[in-house]
C-alpha positions as CSV (number, residue, x, y, z in Angstrom):
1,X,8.7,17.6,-3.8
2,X,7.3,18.6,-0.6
3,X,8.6,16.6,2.7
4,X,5.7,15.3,4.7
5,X,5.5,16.2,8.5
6,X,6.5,13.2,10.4
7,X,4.1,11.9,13.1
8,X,4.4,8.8,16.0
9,X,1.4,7.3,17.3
10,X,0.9,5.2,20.2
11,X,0.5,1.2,19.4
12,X,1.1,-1.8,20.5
13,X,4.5,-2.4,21.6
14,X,5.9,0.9,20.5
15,X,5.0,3.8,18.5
16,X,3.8,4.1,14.6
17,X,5.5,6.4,12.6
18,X,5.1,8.2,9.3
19,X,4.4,11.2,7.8
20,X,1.3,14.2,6.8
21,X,1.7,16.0,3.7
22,X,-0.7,19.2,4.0
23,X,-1.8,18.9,7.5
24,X,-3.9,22.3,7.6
25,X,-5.7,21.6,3.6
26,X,-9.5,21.3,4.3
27,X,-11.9,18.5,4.2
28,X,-11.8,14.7,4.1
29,X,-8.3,13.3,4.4
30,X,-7.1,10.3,2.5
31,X,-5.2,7.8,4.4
32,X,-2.4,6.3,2.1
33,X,-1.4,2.9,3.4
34,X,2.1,1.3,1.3
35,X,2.9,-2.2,-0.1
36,X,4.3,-5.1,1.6
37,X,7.8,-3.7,1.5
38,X,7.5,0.0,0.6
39,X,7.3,2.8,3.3
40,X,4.8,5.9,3.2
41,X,7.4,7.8,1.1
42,X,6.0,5.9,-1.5
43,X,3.0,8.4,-2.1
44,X,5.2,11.3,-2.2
45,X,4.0,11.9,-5.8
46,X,0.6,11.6,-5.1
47,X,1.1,14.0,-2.6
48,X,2.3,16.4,-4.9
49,X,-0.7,16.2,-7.3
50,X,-3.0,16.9,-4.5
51,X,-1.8,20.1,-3.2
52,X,-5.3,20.6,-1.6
53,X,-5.6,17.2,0.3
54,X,-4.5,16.1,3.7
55,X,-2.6,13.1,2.9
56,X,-2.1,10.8,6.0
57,X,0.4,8.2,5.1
58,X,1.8,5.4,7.8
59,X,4.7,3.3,8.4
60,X,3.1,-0.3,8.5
61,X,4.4,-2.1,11.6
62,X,7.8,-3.8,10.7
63,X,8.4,-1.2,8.1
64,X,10.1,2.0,7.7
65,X,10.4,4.1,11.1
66,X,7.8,1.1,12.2
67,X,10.2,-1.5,11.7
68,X,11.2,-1.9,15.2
69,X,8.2,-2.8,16.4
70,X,7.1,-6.4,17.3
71,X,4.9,-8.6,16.2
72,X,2.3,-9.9,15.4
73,X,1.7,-8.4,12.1
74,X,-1.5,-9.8,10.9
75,X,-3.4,-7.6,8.0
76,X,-6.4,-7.1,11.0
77,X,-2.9,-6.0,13.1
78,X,-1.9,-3.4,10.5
79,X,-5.6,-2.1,10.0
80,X,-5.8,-1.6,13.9
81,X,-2.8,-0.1,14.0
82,X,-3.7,2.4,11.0
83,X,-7.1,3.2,12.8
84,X,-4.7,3.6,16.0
85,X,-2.8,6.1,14.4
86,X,-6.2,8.6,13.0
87,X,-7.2,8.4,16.7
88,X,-3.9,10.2,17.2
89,X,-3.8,12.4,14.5
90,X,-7.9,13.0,15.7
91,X,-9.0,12.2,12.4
92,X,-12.4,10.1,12.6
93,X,-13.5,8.9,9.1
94,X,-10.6,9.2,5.9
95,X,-11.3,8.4,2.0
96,X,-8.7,4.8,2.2
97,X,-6.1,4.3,-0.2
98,X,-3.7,1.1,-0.6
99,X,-1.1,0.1,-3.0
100,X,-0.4,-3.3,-3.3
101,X,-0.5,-5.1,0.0
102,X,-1.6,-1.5,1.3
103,X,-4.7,-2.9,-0.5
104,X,-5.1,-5.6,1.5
105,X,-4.9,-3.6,4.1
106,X,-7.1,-0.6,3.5
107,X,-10.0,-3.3,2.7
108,X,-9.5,-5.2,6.7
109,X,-9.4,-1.6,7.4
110,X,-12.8,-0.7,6.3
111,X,-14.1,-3.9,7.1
112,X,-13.1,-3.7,11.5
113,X,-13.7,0.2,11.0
114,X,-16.8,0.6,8.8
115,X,-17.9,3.8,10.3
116,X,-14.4,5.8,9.4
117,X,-14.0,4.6,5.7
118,X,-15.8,6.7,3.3
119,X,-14.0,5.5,-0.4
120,X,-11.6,2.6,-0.8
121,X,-9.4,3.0,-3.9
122,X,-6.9,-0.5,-4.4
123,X,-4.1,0.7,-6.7
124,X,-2.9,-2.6,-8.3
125,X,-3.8,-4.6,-4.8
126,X,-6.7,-5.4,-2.3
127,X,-7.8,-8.5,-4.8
128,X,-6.7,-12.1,-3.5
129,X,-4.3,-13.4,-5.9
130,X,-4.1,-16.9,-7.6
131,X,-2.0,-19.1,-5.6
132,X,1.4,-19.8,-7.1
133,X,1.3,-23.2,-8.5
134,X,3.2,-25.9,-7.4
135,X,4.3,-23.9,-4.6
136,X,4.5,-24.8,-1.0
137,X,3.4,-22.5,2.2
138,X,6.5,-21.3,3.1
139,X,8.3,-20.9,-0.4
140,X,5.4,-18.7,-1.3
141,X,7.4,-15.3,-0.3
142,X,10.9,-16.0,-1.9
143,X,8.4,-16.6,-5.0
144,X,6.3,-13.8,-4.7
145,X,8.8,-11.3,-3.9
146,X,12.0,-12.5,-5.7
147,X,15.0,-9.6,-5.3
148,X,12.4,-7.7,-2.8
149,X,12.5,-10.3,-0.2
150,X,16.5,-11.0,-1.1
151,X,17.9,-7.3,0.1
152,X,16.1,-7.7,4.0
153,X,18.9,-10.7,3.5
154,X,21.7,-8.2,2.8
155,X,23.8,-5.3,4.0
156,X,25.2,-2.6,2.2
157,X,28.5,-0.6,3.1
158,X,26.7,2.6,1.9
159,X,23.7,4.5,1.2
160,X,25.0,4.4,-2.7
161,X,25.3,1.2,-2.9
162,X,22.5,0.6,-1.7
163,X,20.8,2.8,-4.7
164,X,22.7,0.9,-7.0
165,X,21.2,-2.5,-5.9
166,X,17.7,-0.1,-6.7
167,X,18.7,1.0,-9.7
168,X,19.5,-2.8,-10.9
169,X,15.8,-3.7,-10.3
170,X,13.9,-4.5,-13.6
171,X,10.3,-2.4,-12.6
172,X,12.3,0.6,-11.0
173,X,15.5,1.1,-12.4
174,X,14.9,2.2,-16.1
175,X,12.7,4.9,-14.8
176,X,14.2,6.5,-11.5
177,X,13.5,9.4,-10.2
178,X,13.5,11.2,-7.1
179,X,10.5,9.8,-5.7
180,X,12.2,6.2,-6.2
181,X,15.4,8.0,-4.7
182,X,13.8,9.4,-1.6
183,X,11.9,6.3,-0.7
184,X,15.1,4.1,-1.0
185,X,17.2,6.7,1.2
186,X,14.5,6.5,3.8
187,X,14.1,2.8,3.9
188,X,18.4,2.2,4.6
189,X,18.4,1.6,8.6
190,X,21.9,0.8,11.0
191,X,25.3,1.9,10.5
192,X,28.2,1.6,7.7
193,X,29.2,-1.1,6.7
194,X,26.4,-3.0,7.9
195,X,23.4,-0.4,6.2
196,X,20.2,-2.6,5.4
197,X,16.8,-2.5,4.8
198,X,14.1,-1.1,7.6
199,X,11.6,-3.5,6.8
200,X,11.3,-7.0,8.6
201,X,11.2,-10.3,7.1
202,X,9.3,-11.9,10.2
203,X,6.5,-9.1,9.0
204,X,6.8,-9.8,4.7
205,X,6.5,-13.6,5.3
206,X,3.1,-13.5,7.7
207,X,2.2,-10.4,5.2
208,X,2.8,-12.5,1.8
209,X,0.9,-15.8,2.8
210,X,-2.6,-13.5,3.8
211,X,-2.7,-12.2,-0.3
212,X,-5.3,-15.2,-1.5
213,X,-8.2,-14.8,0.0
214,X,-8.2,-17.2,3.4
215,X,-9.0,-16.5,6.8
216,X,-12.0,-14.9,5.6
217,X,-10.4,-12.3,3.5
218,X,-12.4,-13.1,0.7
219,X,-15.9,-12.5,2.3
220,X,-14.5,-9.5,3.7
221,X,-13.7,-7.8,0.7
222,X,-17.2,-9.1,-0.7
223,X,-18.9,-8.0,2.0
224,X,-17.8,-4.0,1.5
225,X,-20.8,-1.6,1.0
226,X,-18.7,1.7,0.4
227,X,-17.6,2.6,-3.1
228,X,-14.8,0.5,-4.4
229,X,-12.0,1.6,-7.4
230,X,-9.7,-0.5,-8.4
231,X,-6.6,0.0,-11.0
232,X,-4.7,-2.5,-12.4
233,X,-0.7,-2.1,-13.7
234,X,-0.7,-4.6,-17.0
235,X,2.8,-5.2,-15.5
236,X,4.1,-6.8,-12.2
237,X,7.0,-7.0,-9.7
238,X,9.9,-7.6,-12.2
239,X,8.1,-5.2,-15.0
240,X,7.0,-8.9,-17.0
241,X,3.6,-10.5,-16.2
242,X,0.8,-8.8,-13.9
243,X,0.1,-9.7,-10.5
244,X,-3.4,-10.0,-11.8
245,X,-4.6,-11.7,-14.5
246,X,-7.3,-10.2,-16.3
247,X,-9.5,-13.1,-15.2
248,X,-9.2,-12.4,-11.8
249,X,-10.0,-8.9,-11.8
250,X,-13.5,-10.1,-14.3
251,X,-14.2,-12.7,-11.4
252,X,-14.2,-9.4,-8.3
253,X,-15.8,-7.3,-10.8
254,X,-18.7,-9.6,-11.0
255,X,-19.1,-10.3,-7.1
256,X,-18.5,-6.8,-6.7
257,X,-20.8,-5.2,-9.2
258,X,-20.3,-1.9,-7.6
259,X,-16.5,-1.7,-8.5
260,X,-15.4,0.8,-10.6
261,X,-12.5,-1.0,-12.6
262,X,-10.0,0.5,-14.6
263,X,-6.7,-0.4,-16.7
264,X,-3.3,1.2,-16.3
265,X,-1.4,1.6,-19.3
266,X,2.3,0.9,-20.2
267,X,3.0,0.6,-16.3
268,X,4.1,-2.1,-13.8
269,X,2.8,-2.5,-10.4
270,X,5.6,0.3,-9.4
271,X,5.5,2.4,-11.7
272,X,2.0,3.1,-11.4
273,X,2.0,4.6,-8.0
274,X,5.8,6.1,-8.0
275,X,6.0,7.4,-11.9
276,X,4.4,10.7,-13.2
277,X,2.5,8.1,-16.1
278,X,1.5,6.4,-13.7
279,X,0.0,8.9,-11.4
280,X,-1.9,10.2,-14.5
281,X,-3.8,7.0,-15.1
282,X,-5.1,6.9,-10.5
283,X,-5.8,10.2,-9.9
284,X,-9.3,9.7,-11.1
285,X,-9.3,7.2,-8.3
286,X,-7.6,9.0,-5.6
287,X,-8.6,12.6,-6.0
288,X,-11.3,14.0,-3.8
289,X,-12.8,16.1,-5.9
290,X,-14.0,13.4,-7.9
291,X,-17.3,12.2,-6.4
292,X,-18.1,8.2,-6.9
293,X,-21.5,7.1,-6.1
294,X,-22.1,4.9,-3.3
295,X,-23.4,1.9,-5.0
296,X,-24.7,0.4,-1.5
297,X,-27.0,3.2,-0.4
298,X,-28.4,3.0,3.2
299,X,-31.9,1.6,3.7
300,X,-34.4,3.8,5.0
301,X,-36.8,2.5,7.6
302,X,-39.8,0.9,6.4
């Protein structure tokens, strides 16, 4: 697969980093913002199906080559942070992309930066989720996240063990590749025999308790006027239930009228974005050359 070019931008406290794949194609770029504890290699095989596209893809702050940089790392953070990093790149207005909490993201993105969001496609994310039952506040990541939030708990005395703990995952392991490969190599930060994770837990825990809908998330989202496609993986985290009930996507569908909705098949919420069967089943969502309707047409002047 093709390596992105790496690029830094200037933020708060530091610098953002991540990575272009086809810096000189023509036309509107797509900015490709990762999950809560992914980094941009993550849409490496997107990428690759979009020869033609510029594909912008960041480091979210506390992740990645990011994951030096301090806090605080609020969603409306990360979205300023994203918009920071166009400014750089001197790219005003991008078709948005999110998987997972890139979702999240990509929506507080278009919602503090209306005027440089064009399309907003939320692979398997972006929708609040039901709150765990039963659950208190700050129990809600270790739930959530399960073996994800455990390895920014360990080390790892090399970069193969380190796979191997990857490989033993439930959504991941029976269908590696090198897209899962590349992205783990990248995320491994530090020295032998200490190697761990890049990504911050101060970050996952703010990140994991802003996915249902409070603080004004919620009316955000409802509040869009752009066109909205969303794709849901029928399974989740650990490849067994979704992270979205059917219910809950029926309940945005109907206060979002405008949403074009559509089901994944015999994918997990991994999978779907990282998996060449997956890819298959969002193109339709991601590819520019598909044009979707805006739903929410400007008024004209009376």
């Amino acid at each position: 697969m093709t390596a992105p070019v790496p690029f830094t931008a200037p933020v708060d406290g530091g610098e953002l980093a991540g990575g272009v794949w086809h810096p000189d194609a023509p036309g509107l770029p797509l900015l490709a913002i990762h999950g809560i504890t992914a980094n941009h290699l993550a849409w490496a095989r997107v990428a690759s199906a979009l020869p033609g596209t510029r594909i912008l893809a960041p480091d979210l702050r506390g992740r990645g080559r990011s994951g030096d940089l301090p806090g605080p790392f609020t969603l409306n953070h990360l979205a300023d942070d994203v918009a920071r990093a166009l400014d750089a790149l001197d790219v005003p207005r991008v078709m948005v992309s999110g998987h997972s909490m890139g979702g999240f993201v990509a929506v507080r993105f278009a919602q503090r930066h209306p005027d440089r969001a064009e399309s907003l496609a939320l692979i398997d994310g972006g929708l609040p989720l039901p709150w765990p039952a039963d659950i208190p506040a700050d129990e809600v990541p270790a739930v959530v996240l399960g073996p994800a939030l455990e390895r920014l708990r360990r080390t790892f005395a090399s970069p193969a063990g380190y796979e191997e703990f990857w490989r033993q995952h439930p959504a991941i392991g029976p269908w590696w590749n090198e897209t899962f490969a590349d992205y783990v190599a990248y995320d491994l930060v530090g020295e032998a025999p200490a190697l761990r994770s890049s990504v911050s837990e101060a970050a996952v825990s703010v990140n994991a308790l802003e996915l249902y809908g409070e603080d004004g998330y919620a009316d955000a989202l409802a509040g869009l006027r752009l066109p909205i496609s969303f794709v849901r993986a029928p399974r989740g985290l650990l490849d067994g239930p979704p992270l979205y009930p059917p219910e809950v996507v029926a309940e945005w569908r109907e206060r979002l009228p405008g949403m074009r909705v559509s089901e994944a098949d015999d994918v997990n919420h991994y999978t779907i974005l990282m998996t060449d069967d997956g890819l298959r089943q969002i193109l339709s969502a991601l590819d520019p050359s598909i044009h979707h309707p805006n739903p929410y047409p400007k008024e004209t002047p009376a």
